[in-house]
N, C-alpha and C positions, 0 to 999 in steps of 0.2 A: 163753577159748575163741575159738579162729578165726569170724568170721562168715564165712557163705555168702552170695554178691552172687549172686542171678539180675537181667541185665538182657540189655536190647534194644542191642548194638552195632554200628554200621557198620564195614566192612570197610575201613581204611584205604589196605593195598597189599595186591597179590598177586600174588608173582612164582614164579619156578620154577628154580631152583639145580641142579637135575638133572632126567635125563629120569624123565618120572611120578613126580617127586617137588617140593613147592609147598610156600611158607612166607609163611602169613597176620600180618601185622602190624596190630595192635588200637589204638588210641588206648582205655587205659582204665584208667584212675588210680589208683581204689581196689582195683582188683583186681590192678595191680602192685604196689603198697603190698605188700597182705597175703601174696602169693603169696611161697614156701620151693621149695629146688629137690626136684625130685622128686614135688612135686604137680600135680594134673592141674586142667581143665577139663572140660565137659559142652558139646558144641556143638552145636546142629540150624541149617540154615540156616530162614529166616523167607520167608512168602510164596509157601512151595509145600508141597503135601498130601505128598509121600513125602522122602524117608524121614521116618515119623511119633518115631523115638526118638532122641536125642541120639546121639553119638560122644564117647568120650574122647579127649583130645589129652592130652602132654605137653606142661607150660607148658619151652619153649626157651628163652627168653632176656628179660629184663625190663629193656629199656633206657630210662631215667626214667619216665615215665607210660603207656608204649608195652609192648607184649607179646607175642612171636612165637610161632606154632605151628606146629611142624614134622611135615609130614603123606605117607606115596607112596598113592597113590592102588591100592585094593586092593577097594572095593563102591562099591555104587550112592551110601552116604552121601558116602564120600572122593570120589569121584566127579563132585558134583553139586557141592560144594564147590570142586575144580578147575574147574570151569566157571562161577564165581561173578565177579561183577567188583569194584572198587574202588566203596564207598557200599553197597554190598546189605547188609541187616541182617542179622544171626547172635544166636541167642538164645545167653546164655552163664553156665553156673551153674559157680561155683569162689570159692575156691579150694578142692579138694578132697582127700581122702585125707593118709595121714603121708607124710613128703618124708625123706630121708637128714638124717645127722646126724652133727653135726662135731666135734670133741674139739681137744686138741693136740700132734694128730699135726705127724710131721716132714716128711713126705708123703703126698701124696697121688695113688692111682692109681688111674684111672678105664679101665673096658676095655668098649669098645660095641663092637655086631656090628649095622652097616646100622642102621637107622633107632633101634636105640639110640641113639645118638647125643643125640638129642632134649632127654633130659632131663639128658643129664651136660655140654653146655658151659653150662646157665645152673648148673651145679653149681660145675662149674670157675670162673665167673666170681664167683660169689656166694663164695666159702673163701677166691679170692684177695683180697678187699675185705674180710673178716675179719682178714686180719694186714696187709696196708696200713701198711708206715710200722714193723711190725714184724720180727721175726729173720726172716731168708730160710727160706722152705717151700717142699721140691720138688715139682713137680707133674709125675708122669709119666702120658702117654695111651697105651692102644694101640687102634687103631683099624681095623676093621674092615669089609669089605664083598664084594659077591661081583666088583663089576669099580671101575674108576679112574674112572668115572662118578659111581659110588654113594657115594662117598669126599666125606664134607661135614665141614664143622669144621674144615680144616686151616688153614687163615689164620687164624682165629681163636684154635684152640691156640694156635698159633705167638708171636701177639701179647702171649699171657699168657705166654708163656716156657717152655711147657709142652716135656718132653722127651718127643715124638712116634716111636711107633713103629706100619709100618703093613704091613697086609697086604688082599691081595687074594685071590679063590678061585681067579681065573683067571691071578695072578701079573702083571696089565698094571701095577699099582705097588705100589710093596713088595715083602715077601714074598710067595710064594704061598703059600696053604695058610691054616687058620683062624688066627686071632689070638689064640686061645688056646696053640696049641704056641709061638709067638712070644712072647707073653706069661711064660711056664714056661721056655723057653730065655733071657731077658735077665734073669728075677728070680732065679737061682741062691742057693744059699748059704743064709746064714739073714737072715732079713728082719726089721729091728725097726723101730718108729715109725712104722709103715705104717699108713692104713686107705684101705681098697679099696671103690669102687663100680662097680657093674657093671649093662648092661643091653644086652638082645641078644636073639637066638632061644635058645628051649627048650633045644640042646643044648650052645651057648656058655654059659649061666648053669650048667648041670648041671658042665659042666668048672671052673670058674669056681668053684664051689662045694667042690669035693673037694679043690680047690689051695689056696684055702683055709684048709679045715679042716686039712690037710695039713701046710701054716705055719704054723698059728697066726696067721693074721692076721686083723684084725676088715675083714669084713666085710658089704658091705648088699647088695640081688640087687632091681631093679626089674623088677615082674613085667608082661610086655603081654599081656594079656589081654581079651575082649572083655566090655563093660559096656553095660546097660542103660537103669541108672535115676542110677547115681553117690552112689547115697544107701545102699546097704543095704536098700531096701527089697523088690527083686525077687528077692534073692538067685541072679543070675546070674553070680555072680563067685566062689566060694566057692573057697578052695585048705586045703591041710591044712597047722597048724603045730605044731611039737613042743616042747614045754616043762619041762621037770625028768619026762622020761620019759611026758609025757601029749601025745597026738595030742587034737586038736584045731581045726573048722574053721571058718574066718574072713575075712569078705570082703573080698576084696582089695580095693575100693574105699573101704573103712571103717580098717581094718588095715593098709592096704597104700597104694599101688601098691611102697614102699619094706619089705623085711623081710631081717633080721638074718641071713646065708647059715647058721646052726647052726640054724636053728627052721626056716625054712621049707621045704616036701617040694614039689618041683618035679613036676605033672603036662604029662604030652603037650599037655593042652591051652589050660595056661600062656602 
C-alpha cells in the first residue's frame, strides 16, 4: 500500500504560463518517487489563519525529484497561493486517491478541456517511459480551452511526439467549437487498441462518456471536484458508481479522482 507523506515544503518557483493561471514547482523527493499519474495532492499554504482547509491539486508532472502543480486561480485558497513567493512553506499531504491505468494498448488518447490538462501530460509522459526502447505507441491529444491563452501543454505534447489536435471556444486557435465534436469528427470508423483518458468540465466528460460507451473503448474519466479533507473522512466528495446493475456511492477522493467511464454517473456538481 501506497504511503501518505504529510510534510512541511518550501516553494521552489512560481511562475505563470497564462493569464490567472500559475504552476508551482516542489523540490520533493519521496513524494515524486511514490506519486502515479492521475493522483492528486492536499495543499494549505502555512503561516496564515485562512484559508483554514487544504486544496486538491493535480499532481502535473514529476521531473526527477521535483513536482509541479497546475493551478487557475478561481477562490480565496487558489488565490492566496498565486500570491505566494519562491521559499514560503506549503503543507503537503499525497500521494493521494487511484491514478489511471495502463495496459498494452496500441494508443493512447488523452482528451482535456482547460485546466484538465493537469493531470493527463504527467500521464502522457509517465505511458511513454513505459515502452521506452519498445514497439512504437501512438499517442493522440485533443486539447481544449475556451481561447489561445488558455491552451497549455502544446510544446510539451509535441516533444513527446504526440498527434495534437486542438480546439478553441472562440476559434483564436484551432478549431472552434468544443473538443469533443473534434475529437468524434477525427476518430471515425471503428476504433481498436485504444484506451482513452479524459479530464475536463462536467459537460466535456458527460460527452466524452457516451462516445465511449458508443465505441467500445476503454475508457477512464478524471473527476474535478471540490474536496475537503482528501481522506474520506468528511465525506464531501461523494459521486454515484454503477456496478453489475447496483448504484452505489463512493468518494471520489478515496475511489477516485480516476474512474472507469462505464461505472461512474456524472453529477452537475462533478
Amino acid at each position: 500500500m501506497m504511503t501518505i507523506i504529510f510534510q512541511e515544503l518550501a516553494i521552489h518557483s512560481l511562475t505563470s504560463p497564462a493569464p490567472n493561471i500559475f504552476r508551482i514547482r516542489l523540490s520533493a523527493p519521496t513524494l515524486a518517487e511514490q506519486a502515479l499519474p492521475g493522483q492528486f495532492v492536499m495543499i494549505r499554504p502555512l503561516n496564515i489563519q485562512e484559508p483554514l482547509l487544504p486544496r486538491p491539486f493535480s499532481i502535473h508532472r514529476v521531473l526527477g525529484d521535483r513536482l509541479d502543480i497546475l493551478f487557475k486561480v478561481r477562490g480565496a485558497g487558489t488565490h492566496m497561493l498565486a500570491r505566494m513567493n519562491k521559499g514560503d512553506p506549503l503543507e503537503i499531504r499525497g500521494p493521494l486517491g487511484k491514478g489511471f491505468r495502463f495496459g498494452e494498448e496500441e494508443e493512447l488518447v488523452l482528451v482535456a478541456g482547460g485546466m484538465g490538462v493537469a493531470p493527463l501530460l504527467f500521464a502522457a509522459e509517465y505511458w511513454k517511459g513505459l515502452f521506452q526502447g519498445k514497439a512504437r505507441k501512438k499517442l493522440r491529444v485533443f486539447l481544449g480551452a475556451r481561447t489561445r491563452e488558455e491552451l497549455l501543454g502544446l510544446d510539451a505534447f509535441q516533444r513527446l511526439g504526440a498527434e495534437l489536435h486542438v480546439a478553441t471556444d472562440d476559434g483564436s486557435f484551432g478549431e472552434k467549437g468544443p473538443i469533443t465534436r473534434l475529437l468524434q469528427r477525427v476518430m471515425v470508423g471503428r476504433v481498436t487498441g485504444v484506451r482513452l483518458l479524459a479530464c475536463g468540465p462536467t459537460a466535456m466528460l458527460r460527452s466524452v462518456q457516451r462516445w465511449v460507451m458508443k465505441k467500445g473503448i476503454p475508457g477512464q474519466l478524471s473527476l474535478e471536484t471540490r474536496m475537503a479533507c482528501g481522506l474520506g473522512a468528511c465525506l464531501g466528495c461523494v459521486t454515484a458508481r454503477e456496478r453489475g446493475g447496483t448504484v452505489s456511492y463512493v468518494n471520489v477522493c478515496q475511489e477516485g479522482p480516476v474512474f472507469d467511464a462505464r461505472e461512474v454517473v456524472i453529477h452537475d456538481r462533478t
